[in-house]
C-alpha positions in Angstrom: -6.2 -101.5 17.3 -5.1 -99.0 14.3 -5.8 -96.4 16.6 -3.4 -97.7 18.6 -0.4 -98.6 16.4 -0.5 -94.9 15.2 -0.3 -93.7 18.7 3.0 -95.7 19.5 4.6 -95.5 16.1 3.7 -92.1 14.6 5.4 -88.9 15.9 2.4 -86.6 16.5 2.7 -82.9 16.2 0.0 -81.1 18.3 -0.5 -77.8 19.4 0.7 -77.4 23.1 -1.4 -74.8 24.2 -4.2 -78.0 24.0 -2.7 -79.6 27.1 -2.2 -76.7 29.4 -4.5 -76.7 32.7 -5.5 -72.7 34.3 -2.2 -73.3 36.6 0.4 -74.0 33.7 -1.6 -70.8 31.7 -1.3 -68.5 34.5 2.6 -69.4 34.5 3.2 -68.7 31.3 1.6 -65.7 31.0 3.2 -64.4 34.3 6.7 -65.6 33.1 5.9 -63.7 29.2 4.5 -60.4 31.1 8.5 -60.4 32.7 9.8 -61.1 29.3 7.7 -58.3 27.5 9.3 -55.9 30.4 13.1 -57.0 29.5 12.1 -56.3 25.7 11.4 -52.8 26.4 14.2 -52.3 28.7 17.0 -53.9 25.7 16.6 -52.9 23.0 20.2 -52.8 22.0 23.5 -55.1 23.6 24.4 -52.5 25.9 21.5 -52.6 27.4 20.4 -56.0 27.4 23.6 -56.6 29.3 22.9 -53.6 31.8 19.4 -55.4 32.7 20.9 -58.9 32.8 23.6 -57.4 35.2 21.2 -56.2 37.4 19.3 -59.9 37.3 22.2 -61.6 38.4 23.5 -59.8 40.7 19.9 -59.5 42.7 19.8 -63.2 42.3 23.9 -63.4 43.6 25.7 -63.5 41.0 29.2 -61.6 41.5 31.9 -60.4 39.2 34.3 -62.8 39.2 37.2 -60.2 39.8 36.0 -60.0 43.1 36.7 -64.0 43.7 40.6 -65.0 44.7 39.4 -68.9 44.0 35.8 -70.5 43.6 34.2 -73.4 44.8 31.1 -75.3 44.3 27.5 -73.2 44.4 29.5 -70.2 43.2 27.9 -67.5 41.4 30.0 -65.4 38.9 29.7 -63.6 35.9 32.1 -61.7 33.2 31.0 -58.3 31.2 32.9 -58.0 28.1 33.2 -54.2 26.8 29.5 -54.0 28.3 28.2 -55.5 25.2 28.8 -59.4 26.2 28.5 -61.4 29.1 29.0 -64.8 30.6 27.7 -66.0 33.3 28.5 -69.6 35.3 27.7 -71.3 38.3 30.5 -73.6 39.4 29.2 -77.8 39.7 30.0 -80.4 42.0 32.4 -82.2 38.9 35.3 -80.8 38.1 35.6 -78.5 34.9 37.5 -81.0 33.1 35.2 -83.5 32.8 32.6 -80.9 30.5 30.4 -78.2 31.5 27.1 -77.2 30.5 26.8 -74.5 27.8 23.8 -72.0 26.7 24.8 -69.5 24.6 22.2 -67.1 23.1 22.6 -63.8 21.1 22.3 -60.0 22.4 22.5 -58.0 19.5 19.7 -57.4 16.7 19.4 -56.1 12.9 18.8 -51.9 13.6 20.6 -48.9 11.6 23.5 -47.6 12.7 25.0 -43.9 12.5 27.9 -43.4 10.5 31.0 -41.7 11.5 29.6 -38.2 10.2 26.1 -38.6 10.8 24.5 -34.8 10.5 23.6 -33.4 7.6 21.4 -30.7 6.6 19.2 -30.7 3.1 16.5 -28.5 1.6 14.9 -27.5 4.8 15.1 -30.3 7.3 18.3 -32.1 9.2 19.4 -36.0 8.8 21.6 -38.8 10.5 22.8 -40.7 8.0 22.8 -44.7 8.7 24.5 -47.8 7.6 21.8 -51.1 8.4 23.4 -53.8 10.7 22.6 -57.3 9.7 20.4 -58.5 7.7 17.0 -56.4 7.2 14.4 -56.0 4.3 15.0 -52.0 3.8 11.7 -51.3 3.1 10.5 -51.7 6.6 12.3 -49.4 8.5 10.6 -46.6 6.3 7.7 -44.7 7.9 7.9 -46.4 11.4 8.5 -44.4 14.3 12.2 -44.5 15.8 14.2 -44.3 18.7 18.3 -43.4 18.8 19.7 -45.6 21.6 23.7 -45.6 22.6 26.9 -44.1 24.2 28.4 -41.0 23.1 32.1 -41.2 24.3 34.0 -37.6 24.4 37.8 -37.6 23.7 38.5 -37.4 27.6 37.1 -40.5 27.9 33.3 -39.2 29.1 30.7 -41.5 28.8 27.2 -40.2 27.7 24.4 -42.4 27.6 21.5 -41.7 25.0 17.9 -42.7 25.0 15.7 -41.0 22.9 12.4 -42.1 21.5 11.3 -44.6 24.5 9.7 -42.2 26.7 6.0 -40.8 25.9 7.6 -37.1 26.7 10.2 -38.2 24.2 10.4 -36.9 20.4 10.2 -40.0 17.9 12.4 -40.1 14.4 11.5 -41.6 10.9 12.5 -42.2 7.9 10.6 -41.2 4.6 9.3 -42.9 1.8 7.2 -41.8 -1.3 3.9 -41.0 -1.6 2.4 -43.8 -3.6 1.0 -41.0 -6.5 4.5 -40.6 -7.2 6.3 -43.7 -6.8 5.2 -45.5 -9.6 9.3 -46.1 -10.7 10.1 -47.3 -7.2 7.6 -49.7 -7.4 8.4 -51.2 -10.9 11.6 -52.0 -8.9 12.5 -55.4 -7.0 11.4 -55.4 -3.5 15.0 -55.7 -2.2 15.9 -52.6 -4.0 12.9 -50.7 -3.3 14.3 -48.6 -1.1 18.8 -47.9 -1.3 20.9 -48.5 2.2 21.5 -44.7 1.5 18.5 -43.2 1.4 17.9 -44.8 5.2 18.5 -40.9 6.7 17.2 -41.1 9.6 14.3 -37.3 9.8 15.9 -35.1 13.1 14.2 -31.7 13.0 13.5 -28.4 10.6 13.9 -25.3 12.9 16.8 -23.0 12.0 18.9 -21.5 14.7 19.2 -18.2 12.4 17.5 -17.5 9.2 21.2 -16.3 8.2 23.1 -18.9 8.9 23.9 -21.4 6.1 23.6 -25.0 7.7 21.3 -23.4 10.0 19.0 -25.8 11.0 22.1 -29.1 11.5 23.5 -25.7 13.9 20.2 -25.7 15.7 20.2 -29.8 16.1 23.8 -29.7 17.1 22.8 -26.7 19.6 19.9 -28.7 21.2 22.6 -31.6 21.3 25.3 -29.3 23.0 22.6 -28.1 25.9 21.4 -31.5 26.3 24.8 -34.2 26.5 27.5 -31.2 26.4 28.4 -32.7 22.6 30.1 -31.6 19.5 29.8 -32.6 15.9 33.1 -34.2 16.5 32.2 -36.3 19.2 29.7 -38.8 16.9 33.1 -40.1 15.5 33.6 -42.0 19.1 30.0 -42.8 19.7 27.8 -45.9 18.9 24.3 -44.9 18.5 21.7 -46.9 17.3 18.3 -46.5 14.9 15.8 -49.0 16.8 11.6 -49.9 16.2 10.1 -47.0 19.4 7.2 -49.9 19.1 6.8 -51.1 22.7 6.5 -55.3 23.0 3.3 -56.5 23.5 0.9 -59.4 24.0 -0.6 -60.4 20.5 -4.1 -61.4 19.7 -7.7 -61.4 21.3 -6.5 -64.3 23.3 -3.0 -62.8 24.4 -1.2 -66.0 23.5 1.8 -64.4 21.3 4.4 -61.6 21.9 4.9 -59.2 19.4 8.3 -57.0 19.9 11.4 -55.7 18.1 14.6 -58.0 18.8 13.2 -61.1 20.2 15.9 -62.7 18.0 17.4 -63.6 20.0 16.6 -61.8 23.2 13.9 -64.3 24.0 16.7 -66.8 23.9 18.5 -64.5 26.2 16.1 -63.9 28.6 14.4 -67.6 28.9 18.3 -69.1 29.4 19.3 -65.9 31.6 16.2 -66.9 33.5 16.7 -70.3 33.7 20.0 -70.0 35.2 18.8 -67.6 37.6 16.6 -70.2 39.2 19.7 -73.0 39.4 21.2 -73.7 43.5 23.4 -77.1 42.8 24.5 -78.1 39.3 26.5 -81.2 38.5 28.3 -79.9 35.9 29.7 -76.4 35.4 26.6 -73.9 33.9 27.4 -71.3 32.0 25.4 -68.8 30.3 26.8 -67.3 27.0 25.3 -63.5 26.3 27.2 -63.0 23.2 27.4 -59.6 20.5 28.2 -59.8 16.6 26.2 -62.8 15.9 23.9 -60.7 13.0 27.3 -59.7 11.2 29.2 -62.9 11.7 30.3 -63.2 15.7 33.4 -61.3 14.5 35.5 -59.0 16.6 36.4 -59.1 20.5 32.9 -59.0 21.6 31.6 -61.6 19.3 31.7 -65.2 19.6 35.0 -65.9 17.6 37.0 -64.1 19.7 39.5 -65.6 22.7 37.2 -63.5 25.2 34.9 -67.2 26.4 38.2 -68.9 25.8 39.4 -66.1 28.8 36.5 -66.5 31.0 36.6 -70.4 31.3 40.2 -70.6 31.6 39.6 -68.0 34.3 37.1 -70.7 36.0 39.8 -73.2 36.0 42.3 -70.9 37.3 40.3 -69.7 40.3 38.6 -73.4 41.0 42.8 -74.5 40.9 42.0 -76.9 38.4 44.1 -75.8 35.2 46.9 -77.0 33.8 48.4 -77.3 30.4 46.1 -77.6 27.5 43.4 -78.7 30.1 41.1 -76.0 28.4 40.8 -78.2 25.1 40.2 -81.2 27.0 37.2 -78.7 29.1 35.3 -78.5 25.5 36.1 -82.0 24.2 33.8 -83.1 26.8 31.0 -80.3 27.0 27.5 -80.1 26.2 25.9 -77.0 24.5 22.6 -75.2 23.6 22.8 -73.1 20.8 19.9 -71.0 22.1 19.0 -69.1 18.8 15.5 -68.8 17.6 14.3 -71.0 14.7 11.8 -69.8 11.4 8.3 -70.2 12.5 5.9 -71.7 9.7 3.7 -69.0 8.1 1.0 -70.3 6.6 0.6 -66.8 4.6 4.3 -67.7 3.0 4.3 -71.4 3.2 5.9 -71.9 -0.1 9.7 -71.0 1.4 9.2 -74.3 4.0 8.4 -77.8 4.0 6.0 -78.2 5.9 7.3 -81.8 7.4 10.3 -79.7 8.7 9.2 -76.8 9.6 8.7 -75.5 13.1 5.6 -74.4 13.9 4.5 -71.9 16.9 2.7 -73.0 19.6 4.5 -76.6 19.4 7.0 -76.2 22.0 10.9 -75.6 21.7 12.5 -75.5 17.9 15.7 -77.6 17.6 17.8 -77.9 14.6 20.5 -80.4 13.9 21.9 -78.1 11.4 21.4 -74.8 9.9 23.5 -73.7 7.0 22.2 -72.9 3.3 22.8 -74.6 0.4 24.0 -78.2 1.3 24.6 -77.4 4.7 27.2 -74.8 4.2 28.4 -73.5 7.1 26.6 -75.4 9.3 27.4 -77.5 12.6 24.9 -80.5 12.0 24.8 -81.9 15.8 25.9 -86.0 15.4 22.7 -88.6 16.4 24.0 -89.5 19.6 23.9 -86.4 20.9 20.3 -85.4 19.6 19.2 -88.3 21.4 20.6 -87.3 24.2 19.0 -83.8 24.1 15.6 -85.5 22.8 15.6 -87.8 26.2 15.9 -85.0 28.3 13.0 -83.2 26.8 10.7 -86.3 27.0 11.4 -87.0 30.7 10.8 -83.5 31.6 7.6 -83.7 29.3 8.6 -80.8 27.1 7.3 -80.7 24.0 9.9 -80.0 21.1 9.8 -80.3 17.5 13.2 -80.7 15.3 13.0 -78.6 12.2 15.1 -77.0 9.1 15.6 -73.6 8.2 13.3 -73.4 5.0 13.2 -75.6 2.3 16.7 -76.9 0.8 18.0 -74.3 -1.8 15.7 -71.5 -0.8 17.7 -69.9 1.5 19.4 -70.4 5.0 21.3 -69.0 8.5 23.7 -69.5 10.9 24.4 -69.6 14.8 27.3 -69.3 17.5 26.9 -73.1 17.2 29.6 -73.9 14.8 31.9 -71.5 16.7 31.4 -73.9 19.7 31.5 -77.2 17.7 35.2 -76.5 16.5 36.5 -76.2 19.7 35.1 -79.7 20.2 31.4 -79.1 22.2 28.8 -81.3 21.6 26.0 -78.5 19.9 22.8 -78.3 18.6 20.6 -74.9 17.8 17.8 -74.7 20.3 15.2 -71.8 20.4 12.0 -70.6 20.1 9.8 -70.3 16.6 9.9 -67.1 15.5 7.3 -65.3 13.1 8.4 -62.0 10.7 12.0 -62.8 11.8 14.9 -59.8 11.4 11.6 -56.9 11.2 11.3 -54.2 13.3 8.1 -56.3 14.8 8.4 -60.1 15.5 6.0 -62.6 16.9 6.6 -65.6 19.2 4.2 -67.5 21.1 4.0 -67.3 25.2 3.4 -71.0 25.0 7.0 -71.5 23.4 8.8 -69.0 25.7 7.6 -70.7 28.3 9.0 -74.3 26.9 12.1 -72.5 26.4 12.6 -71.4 29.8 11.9 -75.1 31.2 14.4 -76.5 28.6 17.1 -74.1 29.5 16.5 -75.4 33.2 16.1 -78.7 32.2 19.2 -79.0 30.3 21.8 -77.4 33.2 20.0 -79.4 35.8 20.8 -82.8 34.0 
């Protein structure tokens, strides 16, 4: 009788992978073995939004420039400065009366060249980088690199760079000491263990000519010149990226985890790009958010709190014949929204930062957070109760397993999502991703069983 009470009035939290027949295994680990292969291909936003170009437009998805109005079943998407990207598939309702919103992240902490990158000292020739987002230093020492990006020459040429990937490629680093010699850098703080300007970024060590001064930057720059047709001057109008030449792979004797540079939040990309890719009829508007910036804030016109989604729905409500004045507004007032961003898997190696009640944990299903924030819930969107319930009802009838979690404990530390962005325009929002271990490093780990979940709550959700 106990036994029973407890089963109806305790929320149990059990591992997933407990309940999953041969069938449901071989599914996941065929849907995870596409996933790894989108990891390797985008590796930076550029690229993710090449590859996710390609997906839609083999699955039918057009550019909406190339529709004079749309109807119902329509397939369109939007590339923003080829580093963003929305995608939507027109409903049976009207716009007006909400549409269905994922919106996940494309972009990644890496190192970034500066303006004047080369430089040559004591023997061997450097890029010099400034980190993007938020990454512990010390791990992007002594790992082997790869320079991914676009050159653009003043005539408006467009080179493409991808260097590192490839096993006929060279690889880069970046130095650290010798531990025999390092015992003042380790009397140091960890976060200062290694300075943002020491990240220089080890190119090559050949001179062109002994009597030459500079010699050996001439001889990179020469290499350059014969490979791309490039200047030294031409780095000022490039953006090049420093990112992890690991390749993503399945984790563990068992193969049950992924282990892979950027999965946040390109496993929230790819599960919700995937998702919508297997949609025919929606009810309601779907639309598939792509976005660039989040790392640094969602600022400027390829991030989040720009007018660009703004554009791109009023351009669905122009071309259904729908808009009208300040019909937009109403649009969001009555939307629904996944902020598909990944969540702070429990470590029990580190479990001291989390509350274990509230934490999310992998191989549990989906993570959702009502609110993410630090400190008080500063600078959070915390999703109302109504609309939690609404999301948590969905889950159950699809038999998903979720679990609802905080970022860490309270006062320890904290984050932020597109979701708050959203939320002020008046979209119902709550943060909804997958458990992520060793978040922001060069190497993260999620498991296949929460990918997976992902996926059929992404497809759950627009199908509602």
């Amino acid at each position: 009788m106990e036994e029973n009470l407890k089963d109806r009035l305790m929320n149990k939290k059990v591992v997933g992978w407990g309940n999953v027949n041969t069938r449901e295994k071989e599914d996941i680990f065929s849907f995870c073995n596409g996933y790894i292969n989108f990891l390797n291909k985008a590796k930076t936003e550029r690229e993710a939004v090449c590859v996710a170009k390609e997906i839609a437009e083999s699955n039918g998805f057009k550019d909406i420039s190339t529709f004079n109005s749309l109807k119902s079943g329509d397939k369109v998407y939007f590339i923003n400065r080829d580093k963003s990207m929305y995608l939507a598939i027109i409903g049976s309702e009207k716009l007006e009366h909400g549409i269905h919103i994922i919106g996940s992240h494309i972009d990644s902490p890496r190192l970034d060249l500066k303006p004047n990158p080369l430089y040559e000292d004591s023997g061997f020739a450097y890029f010099k980088t400034h980190y993007y987002g938020g990454i512990k230093k010390y791990q992007w020492t002594t790992i082997p690199l790869s320079i991914h990006g676009v050159i653009v020459k003043a005539n408006g040429e467009k080179i493409t760079v991808n260097i590192g990937e490839s096993d006929n490629d060279p690889i880069f680093t970046i130095t650290d000491l010798l531990p025999h010699l390092a015992q003042d850098q380790m009397e140091k703080k960890l976060k200062n263990g290694i300075d943002g300007e020491d990240l220089n970024l080890l190119l090559g060590s050949i001179p062109y000519d002994d009597k030459e001064s500079e010699s050996i930057k001439l001889n990179i720059l020469n290499i350059l010149n014969q490979k791309y047709n490039i200047t030294e001057a031409d780095f000022l109008s490039s953006e090049l990226e420093i990112v992890p030449a690991f390749k993503a792979r399945s984790l563990g004797f068992d193969a049950s985890m992924v282990a892979g540079y950027g999965q946040d939040d390109r496993v929230c990309a790819y599960t919700s790009l995937s998702a919508m890719m297997s949609l025919e009829n929606v009810k309601n508007t779907a639309v598939c958010i792509l976005s660039d910036k989040e790392e640094i804030g969602s600022m400027g016109n390829t991030g989040m709190e720009s007018h660009m989604f703004d554009y791109f729905i009023s351009e669905l409500l122009n071309k259904t014949g729908e808009n009208r004045v300040n019909l937009l507004d109403k649009v969001f007032c009555f939307s629904k929204m996944l902020s598909s961003d990944v969540d702070a898997g429990f470590d029990p190696i580190y479990s001291g930062v989390s509350d274990r009640t509230n934490a999310a944990f992998l191989g549990r299903g989906i993570g959702l957070n009502k609110y993410t924030g630090a400190r008080g819930k500063s600078g959070a969107s915390d999703a109302n109760a109504e609309y939690v319930a609404w999301v948590r009802n969905l889950l159950e009838s699809n038999n998903i397993k979720y679990q609802i979690s905080e970022l860490g404990k309270v006062d320890v530390g904290g984050g932020g999502t597109i979701a708050y962005i959203l939320a002020n325009k008046g979209v119902d929002v709550i943060d909804c991703g997958v458990p992520v271990l060793s978040m922001h490093a060069p190497y993260e780990v999620t498991s296949k069983y929460d990918v997976y979940s992902a996926y059929k709550t992404y497809k759950a959700f627009w199908e509602a």
